[in-house]
C-alpha positions in Angstrom: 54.0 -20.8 9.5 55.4 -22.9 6.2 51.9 -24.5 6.2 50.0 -21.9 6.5 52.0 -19.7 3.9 52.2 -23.1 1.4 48.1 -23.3 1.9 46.3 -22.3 -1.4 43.6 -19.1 -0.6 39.9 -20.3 -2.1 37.4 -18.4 -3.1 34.2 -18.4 -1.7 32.5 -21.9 -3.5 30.1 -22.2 -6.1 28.2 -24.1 -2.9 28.1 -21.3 -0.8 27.2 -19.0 -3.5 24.4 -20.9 -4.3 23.1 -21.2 -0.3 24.1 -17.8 0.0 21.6 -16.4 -3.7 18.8 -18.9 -2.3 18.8 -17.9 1.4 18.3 -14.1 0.2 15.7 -14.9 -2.4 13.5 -17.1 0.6 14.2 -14.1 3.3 13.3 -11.6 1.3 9.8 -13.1 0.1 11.1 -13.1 -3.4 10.5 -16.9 -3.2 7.2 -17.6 -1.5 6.3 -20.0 1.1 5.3 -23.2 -0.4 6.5 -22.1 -3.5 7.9 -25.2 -5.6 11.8 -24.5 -6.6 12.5 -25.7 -10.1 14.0 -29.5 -11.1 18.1 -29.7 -9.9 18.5 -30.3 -13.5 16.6 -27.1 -14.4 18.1 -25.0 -11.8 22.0 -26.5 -12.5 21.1 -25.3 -16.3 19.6 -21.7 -15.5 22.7 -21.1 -12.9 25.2 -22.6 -15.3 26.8 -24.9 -12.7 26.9 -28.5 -12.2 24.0 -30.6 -10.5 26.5 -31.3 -7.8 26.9 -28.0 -6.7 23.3 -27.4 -6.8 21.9 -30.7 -4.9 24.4 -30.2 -2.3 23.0 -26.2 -1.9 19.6 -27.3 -1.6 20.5 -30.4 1.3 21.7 -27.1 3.2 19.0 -25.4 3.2 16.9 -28.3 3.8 19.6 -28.5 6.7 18.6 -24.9 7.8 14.7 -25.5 7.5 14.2 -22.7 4.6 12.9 -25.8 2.2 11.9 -29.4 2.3 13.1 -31.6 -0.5 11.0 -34.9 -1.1 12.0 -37.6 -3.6 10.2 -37.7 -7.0 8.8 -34.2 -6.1 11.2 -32.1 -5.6 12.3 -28.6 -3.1 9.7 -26.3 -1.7 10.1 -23.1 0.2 9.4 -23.3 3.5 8.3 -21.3 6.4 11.2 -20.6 8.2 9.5 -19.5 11.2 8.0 -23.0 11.3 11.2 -25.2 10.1 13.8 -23.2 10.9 17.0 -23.9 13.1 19.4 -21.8 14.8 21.4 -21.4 11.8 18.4 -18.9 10.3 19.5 -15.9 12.6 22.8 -15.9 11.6 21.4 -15.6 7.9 19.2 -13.5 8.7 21.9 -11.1 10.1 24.3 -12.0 6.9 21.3 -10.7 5.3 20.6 -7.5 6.6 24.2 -6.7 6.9 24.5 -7.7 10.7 21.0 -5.1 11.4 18.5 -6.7 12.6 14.9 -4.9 12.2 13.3 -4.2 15.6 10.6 -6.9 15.6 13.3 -9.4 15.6 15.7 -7.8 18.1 12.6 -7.4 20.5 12.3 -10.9 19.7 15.9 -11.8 20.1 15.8 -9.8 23.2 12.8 -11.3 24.8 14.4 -15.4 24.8 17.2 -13.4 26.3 15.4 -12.4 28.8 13.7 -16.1 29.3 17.0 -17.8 29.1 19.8 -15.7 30.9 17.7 -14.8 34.4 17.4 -18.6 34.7 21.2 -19.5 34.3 22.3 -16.5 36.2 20.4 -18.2 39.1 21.5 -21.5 38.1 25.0 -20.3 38.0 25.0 -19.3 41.7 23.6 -22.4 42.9 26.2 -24.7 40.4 29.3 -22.7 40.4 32.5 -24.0 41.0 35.9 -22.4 43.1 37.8 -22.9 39.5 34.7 -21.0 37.6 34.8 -18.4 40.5 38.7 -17.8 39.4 37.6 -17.9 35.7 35.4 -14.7 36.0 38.5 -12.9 38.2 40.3 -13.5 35.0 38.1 -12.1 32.5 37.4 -9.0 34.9 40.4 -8.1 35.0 40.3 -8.3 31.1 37.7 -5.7 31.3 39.7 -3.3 33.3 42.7 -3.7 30.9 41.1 -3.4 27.4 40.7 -0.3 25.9 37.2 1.3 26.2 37.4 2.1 22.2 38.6 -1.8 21.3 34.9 -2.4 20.2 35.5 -5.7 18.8 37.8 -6.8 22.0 35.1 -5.1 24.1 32.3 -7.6 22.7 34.3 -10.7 22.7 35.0 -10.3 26.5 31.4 -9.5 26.8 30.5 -12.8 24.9 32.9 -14.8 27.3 31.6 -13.6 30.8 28.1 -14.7 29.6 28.9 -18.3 28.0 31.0 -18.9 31.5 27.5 -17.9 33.7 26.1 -20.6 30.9 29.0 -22.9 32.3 28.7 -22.5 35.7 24.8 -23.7 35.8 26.3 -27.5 35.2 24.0 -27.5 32.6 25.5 -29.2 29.3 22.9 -27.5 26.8 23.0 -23.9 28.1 26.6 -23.0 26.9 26.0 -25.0 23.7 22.8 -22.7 23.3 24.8 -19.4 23.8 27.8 -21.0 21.5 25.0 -21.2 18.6 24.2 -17.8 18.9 27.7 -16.3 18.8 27.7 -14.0 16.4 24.2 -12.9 16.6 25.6 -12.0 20.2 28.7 -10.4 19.9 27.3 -8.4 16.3 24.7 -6.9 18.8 27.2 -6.2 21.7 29.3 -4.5 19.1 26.6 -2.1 18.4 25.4 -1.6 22.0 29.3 -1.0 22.9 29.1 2.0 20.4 27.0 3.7 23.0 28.6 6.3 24.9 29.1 5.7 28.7 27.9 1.6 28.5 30.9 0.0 28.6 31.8 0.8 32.4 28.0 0.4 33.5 28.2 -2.6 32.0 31.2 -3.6 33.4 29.9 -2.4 36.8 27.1 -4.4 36.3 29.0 -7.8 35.9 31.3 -6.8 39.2 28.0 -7.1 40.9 26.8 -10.3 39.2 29.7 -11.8 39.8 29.7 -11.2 43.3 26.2 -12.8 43.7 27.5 -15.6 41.8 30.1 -16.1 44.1 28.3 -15.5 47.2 25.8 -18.4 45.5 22.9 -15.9 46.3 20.6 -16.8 43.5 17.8 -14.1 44.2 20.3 -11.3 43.7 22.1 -12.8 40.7 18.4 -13.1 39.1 17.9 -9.0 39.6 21.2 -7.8 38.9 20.9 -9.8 34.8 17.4 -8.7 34.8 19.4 -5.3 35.4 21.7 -5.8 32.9 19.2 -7.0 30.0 17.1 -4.0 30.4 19.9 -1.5 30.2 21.0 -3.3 27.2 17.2 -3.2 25.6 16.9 0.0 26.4 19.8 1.4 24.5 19.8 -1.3 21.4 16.1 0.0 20.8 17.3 3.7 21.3 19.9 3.3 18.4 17.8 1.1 16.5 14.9 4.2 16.8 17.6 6.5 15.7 18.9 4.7 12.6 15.0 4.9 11.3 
C-alpha cells in the first residue's frame, strides 16, 4: 500500500495524445487514404512538441496498420481495412464512445458467429475434468451476482467464453478472445441492459455447459448458435432504437 500511495499519478502523455488526435483524424476520413502526413519535423513544429514524441506516435500507428512510414519518404494514411490489426477495433470503439455503428457490429457479430460455434464444438471434444470444475465455479458466480451489477455481469460473461476458448486445447483461440476484450465485455454491457437477458443467458450457458461436459459436440454447436442469435437479435434491437 506504501508503494502504491508513494507512486507519482501521470497524466495521460504527450505520446498518447498524439496517437489518440491522429487515430480520430484517419477514422473519421478527415485524413484520407493515401494521403501523405507532413515531415516529423513539420508536424513536431505545428503540434508544438518535440520530434520524439511525434516519431514515436507515428511508429504506433504504423504498429496499428492506420499508416505506413518509409525512410526518405515519409507517413501515409493507410486503409485500415487493408493494414489494420486487432488493435483498430478497440479504437474504433474509443472513437465512437464504446458505440459501434450497425455495419460493424453486424460485422463484429458475424466472426463471432464463425469463430465461437467452432470452439464450442472443439471445447466438448478437448475439455478437461479441471476445466469441467472451472465453469461449476463461474456458474455459480452467475447465480450469486446481482442481476443489476452490469459491469460484474459482463466480466463473468467474458470469462465463461475465454474458458470454452481454453478448453478447445487450442493455444490461439483464447489469445484471439483476450484481444478482443474490451470490444467484448463493452458490448455485453450494453446487451446486459436488456430487460429479462441476463437469466436467459445464464440459462443458456447451463445448457452449454452441460454439452460440454457430456463432450457432445453437436449439441454444444446449437445451443452457442442459440446463444449468438439471441444476443444479435437484441444488440440490433437497441442499436435500431438508439437511431
Amino acid at each position: 500500500m506504501r508503494d502504491l500511495l508513494s507512486t507519482p499519478i501521470k497524466a495521460e502523455s504527450l505520446k498518447e495524445v498524439f496517437v489518440s488526435r491522429f487515430e480520430k483524424l484517419i477514422l473519421s476520413g478527415n485524413l484520407s487514404i493515401g494521403e501523405k502526413l507532413p515531415s516529423e519535423r513539420e508536424l513536431a513544429l505545428q503540434l508544438s512538441v518535440s520530434r520524439p514524441v511525434v516519431h514515436e506516435g507515428l511508429v504506433e500507428l504504423a504498429s496499428k496498420g492506420l499508416i505506413t512510414m518509409k525512410p526518405r519518404v515519409g507517413a501515409t494514411v493507410n486503409d485500415y481495412r487493408k493494414e489494420g490489426s486487432p488493435d483498430i477495433l478497440i479504437s474504433l470503439f474509443e472513437y465512437q464512445d464504446g458505440k459501434l455503428d450497425p455495419k460493424i457490429l453486424k460485422s463484429i457479430l458475424s466472426m463471432r458467429v464463425v469463430f465461437e460455434v467452432e470452439t464450442a464444438k472443439e471445447a466438448a471434444i478437448n475439455r478437461t475434468d479441471e476445466q469441467i470444475a472451472e465453469f461449476e465455479e463461474i456458474l455459480k458466480k452467475e447465480k450469486a451476482t446481482d442481476i443489476n451489477n452490469i459491469e460484474a455481469l459482463a466480466n463473468i460473461d467474458f470469462d465463461f467464453h475465454h474458458l470454452i476458448t481454453m478448453a478447445t486445447d487450442n493455444m490461439i483461440y483464447p489469445l484471439i478472445i483476450n484481444s478482443m476484450r474490451m470490444i467484448y465485455t463493452n458490448l455485453s454491457k450494453q446487451f446486459f441492459s436488456y430487460p429479462g437477458v441476463v437469466s436467459k443467458t445464464f440459462s443458456f450457458h447451463q445448457e452449454i455447459f452441460q454439452a460440454i461436459k457430456e463432450k457432445n459436440e453437436k449439441l454444444a454447436v446449437k445451443i452457442m448458435t442459440k446463444i449468438l442469435k439471441h444476443g444479435e437479435e437484441h444488440l440490433s434491437l437497441m442499436i435500431s432504437s438508439k437511431e
